[in-house]
C-alpha positions as CSV (number, residue, x, y, z in Angstrom):
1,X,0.0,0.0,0.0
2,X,3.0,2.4,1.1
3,X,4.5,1.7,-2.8
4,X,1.6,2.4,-4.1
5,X,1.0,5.8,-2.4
6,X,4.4,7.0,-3.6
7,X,4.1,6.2,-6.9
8,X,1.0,8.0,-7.2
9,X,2.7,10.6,-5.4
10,X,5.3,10.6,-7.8
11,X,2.8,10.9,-11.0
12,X,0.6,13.9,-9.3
13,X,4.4,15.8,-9.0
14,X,5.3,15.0,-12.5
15,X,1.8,16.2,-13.4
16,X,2.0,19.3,-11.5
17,X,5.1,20.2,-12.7
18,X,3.5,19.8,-16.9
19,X,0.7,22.1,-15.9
20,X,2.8,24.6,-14.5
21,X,4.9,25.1,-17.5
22,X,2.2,24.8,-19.8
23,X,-0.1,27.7,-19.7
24,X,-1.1,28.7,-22.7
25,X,-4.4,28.5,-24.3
26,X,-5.4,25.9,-26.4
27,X,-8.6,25.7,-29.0
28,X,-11.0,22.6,-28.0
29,X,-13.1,21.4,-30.7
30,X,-16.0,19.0,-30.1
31,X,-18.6,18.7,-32.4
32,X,-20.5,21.7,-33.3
33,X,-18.4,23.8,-29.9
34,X,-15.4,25.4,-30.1
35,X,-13.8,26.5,-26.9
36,X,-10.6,28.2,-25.7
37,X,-9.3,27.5,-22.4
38,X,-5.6,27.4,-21.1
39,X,-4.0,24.6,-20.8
40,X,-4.0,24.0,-17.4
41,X,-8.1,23.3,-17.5
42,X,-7.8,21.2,-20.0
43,X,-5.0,18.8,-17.9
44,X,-6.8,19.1,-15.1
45,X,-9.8,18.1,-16.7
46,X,-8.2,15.2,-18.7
47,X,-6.7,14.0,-15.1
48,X,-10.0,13.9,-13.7
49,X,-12.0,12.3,-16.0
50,X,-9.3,9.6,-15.9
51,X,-9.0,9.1,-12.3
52,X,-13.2,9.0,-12.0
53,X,-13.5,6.6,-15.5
54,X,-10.8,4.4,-13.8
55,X,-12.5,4.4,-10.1
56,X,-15.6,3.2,-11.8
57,X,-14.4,0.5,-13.9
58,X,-12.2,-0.5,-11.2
59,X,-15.4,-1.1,-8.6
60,X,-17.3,-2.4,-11.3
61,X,-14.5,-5.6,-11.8
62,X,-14.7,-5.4,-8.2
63,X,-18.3,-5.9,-7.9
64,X,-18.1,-8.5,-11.0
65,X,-15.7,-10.6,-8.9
66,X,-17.2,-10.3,-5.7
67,X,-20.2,-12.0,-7.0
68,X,-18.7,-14.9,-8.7
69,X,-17.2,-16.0,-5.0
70,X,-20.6,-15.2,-3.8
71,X,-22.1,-18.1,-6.1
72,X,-19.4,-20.2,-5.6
73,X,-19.3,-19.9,-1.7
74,X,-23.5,-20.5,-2.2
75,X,-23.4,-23.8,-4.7
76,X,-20.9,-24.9,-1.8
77,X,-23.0,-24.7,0.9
């Protein structure tokens, strides 16, 4: 667990220090939009929507595996 909160650690500070050095503003094109925002935002946004997407399919194999030893432990008993 220790290993693992380093290296996280680790990524956020490499992270931190792309978004500091990159701050200029960058065009975002989806669909019919078209936005400008600096850079930053659009890291930070990036970042999150990677960390939240992962958390979720994450719990989800979680929850997938949790009931297959649920059905085994029941056909057991």
């Amino acid at each position: 667990m220790r290993v693992k909160v380093i290296i996280i650690s680790i990524i956020l500070f490499l992270f931190l220090i792309i978004i500091l050095q990159n701050t200029q503003p960058v065009s975002l094109t989806l669909l019919a939009w078209n936005i400008t925002l600096p850079f930053i935002v659009m890291l930070f946004a990036t970042l999150i929507i990677g960390l939240v997407s992962g958390m979720v399919l994450s719990s989800l194999a979680f929850r997938k595996k949790r009931k297959s030893i649920i059905k085994v432990e029941t056909r057991k008993s």
